[in-house]
C-alpha positions as CSV (number, residue, x, y, z in Angstrom):
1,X,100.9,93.9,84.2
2,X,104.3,94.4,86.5
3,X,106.9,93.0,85.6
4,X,109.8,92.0,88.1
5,X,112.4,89.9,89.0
6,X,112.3,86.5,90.8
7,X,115.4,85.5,92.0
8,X,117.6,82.9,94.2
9,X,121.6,82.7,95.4
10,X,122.9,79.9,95.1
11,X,126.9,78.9,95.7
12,X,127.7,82.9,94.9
13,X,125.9,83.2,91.6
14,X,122.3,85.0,91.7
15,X,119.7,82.7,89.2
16,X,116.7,85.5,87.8
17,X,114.0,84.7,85.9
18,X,111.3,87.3,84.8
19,X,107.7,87.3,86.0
20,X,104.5,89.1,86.4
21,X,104.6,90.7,90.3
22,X,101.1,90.2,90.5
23,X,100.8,85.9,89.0
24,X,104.4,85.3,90.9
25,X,103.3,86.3,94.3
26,X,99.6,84.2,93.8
27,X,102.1,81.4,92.9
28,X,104.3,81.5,95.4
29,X,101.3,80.9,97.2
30,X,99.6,78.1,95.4
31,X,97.0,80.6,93.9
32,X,98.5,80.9,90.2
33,X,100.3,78.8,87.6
34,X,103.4,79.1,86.8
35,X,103.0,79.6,82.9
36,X,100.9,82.9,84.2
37,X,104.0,83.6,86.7
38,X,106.7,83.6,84.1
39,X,107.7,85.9,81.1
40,X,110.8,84.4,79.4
41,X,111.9,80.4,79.0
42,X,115.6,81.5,80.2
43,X,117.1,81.8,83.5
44,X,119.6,84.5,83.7
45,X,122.5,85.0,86.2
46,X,121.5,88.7,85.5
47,X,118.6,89.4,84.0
48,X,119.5,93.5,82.8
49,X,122.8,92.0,81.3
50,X,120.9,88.9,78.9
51,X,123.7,86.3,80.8
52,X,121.9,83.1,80.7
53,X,122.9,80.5,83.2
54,X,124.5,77.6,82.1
55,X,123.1,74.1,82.1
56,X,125.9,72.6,84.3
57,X,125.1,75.2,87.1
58,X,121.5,74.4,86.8
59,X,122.3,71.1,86.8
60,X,124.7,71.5,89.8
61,X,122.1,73.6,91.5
62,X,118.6,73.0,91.3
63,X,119.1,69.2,90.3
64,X,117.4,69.7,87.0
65,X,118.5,72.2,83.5
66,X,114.5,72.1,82.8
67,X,113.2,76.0,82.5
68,X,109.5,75.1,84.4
69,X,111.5,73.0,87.1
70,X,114.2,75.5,88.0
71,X,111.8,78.7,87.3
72,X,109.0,77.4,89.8
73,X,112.3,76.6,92.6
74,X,113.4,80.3,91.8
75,X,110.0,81.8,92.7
76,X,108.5,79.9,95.6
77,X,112.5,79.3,97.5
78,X,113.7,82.9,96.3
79,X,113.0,86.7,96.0
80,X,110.8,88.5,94.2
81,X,111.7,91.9,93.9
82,X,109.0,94.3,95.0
83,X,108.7,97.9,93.3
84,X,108.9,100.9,95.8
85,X,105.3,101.9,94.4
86,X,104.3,98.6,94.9
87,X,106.1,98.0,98.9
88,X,104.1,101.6,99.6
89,X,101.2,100.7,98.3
90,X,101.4,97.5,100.6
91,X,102.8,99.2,103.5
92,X,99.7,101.2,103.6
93,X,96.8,99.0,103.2
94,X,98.4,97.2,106.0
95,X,98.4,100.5,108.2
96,X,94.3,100.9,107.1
97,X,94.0,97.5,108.3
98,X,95.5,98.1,111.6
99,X,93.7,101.4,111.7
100,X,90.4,99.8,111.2
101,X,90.6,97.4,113.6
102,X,91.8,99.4,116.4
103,X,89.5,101.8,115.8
104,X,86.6,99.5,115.9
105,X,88.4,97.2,118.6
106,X,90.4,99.7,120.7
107,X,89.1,102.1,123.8
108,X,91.1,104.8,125.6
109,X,91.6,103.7,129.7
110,X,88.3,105.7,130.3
111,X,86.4,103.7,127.6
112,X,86.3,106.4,124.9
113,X,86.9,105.3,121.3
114,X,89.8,107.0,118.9
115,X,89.1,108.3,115.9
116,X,91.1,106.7,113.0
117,X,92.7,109.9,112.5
118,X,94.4,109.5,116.2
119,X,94.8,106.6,115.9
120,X,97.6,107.1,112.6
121,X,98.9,109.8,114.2
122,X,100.1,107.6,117.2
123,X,101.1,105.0,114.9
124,X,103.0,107.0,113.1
125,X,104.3,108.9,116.1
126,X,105.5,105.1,118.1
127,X,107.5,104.8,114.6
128,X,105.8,101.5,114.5
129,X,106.7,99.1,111.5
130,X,103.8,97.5,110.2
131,X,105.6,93.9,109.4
132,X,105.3,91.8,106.5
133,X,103.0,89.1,107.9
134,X,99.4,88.8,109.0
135,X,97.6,91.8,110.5
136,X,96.1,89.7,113.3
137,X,99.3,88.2,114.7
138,X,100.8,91.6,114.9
139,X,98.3,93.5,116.8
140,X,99.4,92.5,120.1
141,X,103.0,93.9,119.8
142,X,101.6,96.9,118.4
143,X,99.1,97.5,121.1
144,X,102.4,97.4,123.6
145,X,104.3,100.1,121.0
146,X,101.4,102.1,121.0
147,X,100.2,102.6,124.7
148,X,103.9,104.4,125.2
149,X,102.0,106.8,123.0
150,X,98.2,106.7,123.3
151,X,96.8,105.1,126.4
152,X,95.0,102.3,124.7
153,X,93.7,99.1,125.4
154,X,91.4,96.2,123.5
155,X,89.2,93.4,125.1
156,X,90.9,90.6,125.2
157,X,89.9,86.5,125.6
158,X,92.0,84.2,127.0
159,X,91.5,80.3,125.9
160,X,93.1,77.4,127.2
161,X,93.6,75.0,124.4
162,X,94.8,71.8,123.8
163,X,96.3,70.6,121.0
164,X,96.6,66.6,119.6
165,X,100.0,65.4,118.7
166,X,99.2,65.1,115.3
167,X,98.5,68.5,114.8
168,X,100.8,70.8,117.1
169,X,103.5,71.1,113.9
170,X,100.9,73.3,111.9
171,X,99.1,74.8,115.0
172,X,102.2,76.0,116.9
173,X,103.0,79.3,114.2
174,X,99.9,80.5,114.6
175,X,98.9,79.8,118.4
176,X,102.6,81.1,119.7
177,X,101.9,84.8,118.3
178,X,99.2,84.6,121.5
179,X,101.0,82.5,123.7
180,X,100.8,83.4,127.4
181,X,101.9,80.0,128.7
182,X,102.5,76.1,127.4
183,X,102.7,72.6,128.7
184,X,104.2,69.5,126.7
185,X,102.5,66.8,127.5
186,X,104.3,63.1,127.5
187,X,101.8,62.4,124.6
188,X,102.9,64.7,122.4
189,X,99.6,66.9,122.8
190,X,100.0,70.7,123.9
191,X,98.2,72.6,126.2
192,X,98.8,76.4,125.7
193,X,96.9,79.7,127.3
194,X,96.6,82.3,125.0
195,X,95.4,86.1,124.7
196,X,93.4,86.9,121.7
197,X,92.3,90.5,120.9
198,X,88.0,89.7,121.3
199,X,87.7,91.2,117.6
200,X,89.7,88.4,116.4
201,X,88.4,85.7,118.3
202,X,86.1,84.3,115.8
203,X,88.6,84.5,113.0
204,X,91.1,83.0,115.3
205,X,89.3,79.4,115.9
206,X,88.4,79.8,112.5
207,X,92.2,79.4,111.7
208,X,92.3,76.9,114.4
209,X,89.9,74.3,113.5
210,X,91.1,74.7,109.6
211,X,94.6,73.6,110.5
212,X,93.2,70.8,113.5
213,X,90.1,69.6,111.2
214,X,87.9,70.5,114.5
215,X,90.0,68.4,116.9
216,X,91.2,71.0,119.2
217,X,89.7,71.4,122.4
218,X,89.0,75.1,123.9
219,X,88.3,76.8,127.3
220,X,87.8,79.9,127.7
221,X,89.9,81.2,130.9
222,X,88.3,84.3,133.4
């Protein structure tokens, strides 16, 4: 077990509570309970000092003095503090990702694959920052970062899909990280072209008829 902070500013003052890094990040997420999340039943303005916040600032600013009220608005609105072992440890599974994927997905101009070894050289060598968000949305920046480096390229699809009214709010995030072109149309619907890399294809309407329910149409474009 980790232990960290979880933490929010609000009106100057910084509101902590301590957690498990581990059970606060899975609930943050919906995947954990917060009496798993938490380690005290105080809320600190600084947790090192033992300088509990008072119930009039709760009050004042989270609408409530309750511990499990204000503790689960700290974690999922705030920071948790990541250890550097920890951020490191994440950095690099998230270059492995990358790294298997290009290897598997990516060809030199001739055809030829890269060994993963080349590959994390020329990551490393672009001084490419591997962000904190999924691996699939991010591989098409990285492809652009990395052919100044490594002529590279990866097989890509492009779909035409559109989009019901009803549904554009969730889809949008996760179909603009493609997005080659879009179209409004006066029904509220969207129509947008996208690239997808063709080793994330499937994964991709996967994601796509989750947050539609199967309602999206698709074409794929030549």
């Amino acid at each position: 077990m980790s232990q960290t902070t979880a933490r929010v500013k609000k009106e100057g003052k910084n509101y902590e509570v301590l957690v498990d890094l581990d059970e606060a990040l899975k609930f943050k997420h919906g995947e954990s309970t917060l009496g798993q999340a938490v380690l005290t039943e105080g809320i600190f303005y600084n947790l090192k000092s033992g300088e509990h916040a008072s119930s009039q600032d709760l009050e004042k600013n989270f609408g409530s003095s309750d511990f499990s009220v204000v503790a689960e608005k700290i974690i999922k609105n705030g920071e948790i503090v990541l250890p550097s072992d920890f951020r490191k440890q994440e950095i690099e599974k998230r270059y492995k990702q990358i790294v298997d994927f290009l290897s598997k997905n990516a060809t030199s101009s001739e055809g030829r694959p890269y060994t993963p070894e080349r590959i994390l050289k020329a990551l490393q060598e672009a001084h490419i920052t591997v962000k904190n968000k999924s691996i699939e949305s991010q591989i098409p920046e990285i492809i652009d970062q990395l052919s100044k480096i490594l002529p590279i390229k990866v097989e890509t699809k492009k779909v035409r899909i559109t989009v019901p009214a009803q549904f554009t709010g969730h889809a949008y995030g996760v179909l603009q990280e493609y997005k080659e072109k879009e179209e409004w149309l006066n029904n509220g619907d969207l129509v947008i072209d996208v690239k997808v890399p063709a080793g994330l294809i499937m994964d991709f309407y996967d994601n796509l008829n989750a947050i539609t329910h199967g309602n999206a149409l698709t074409e794929e474009l030549k």
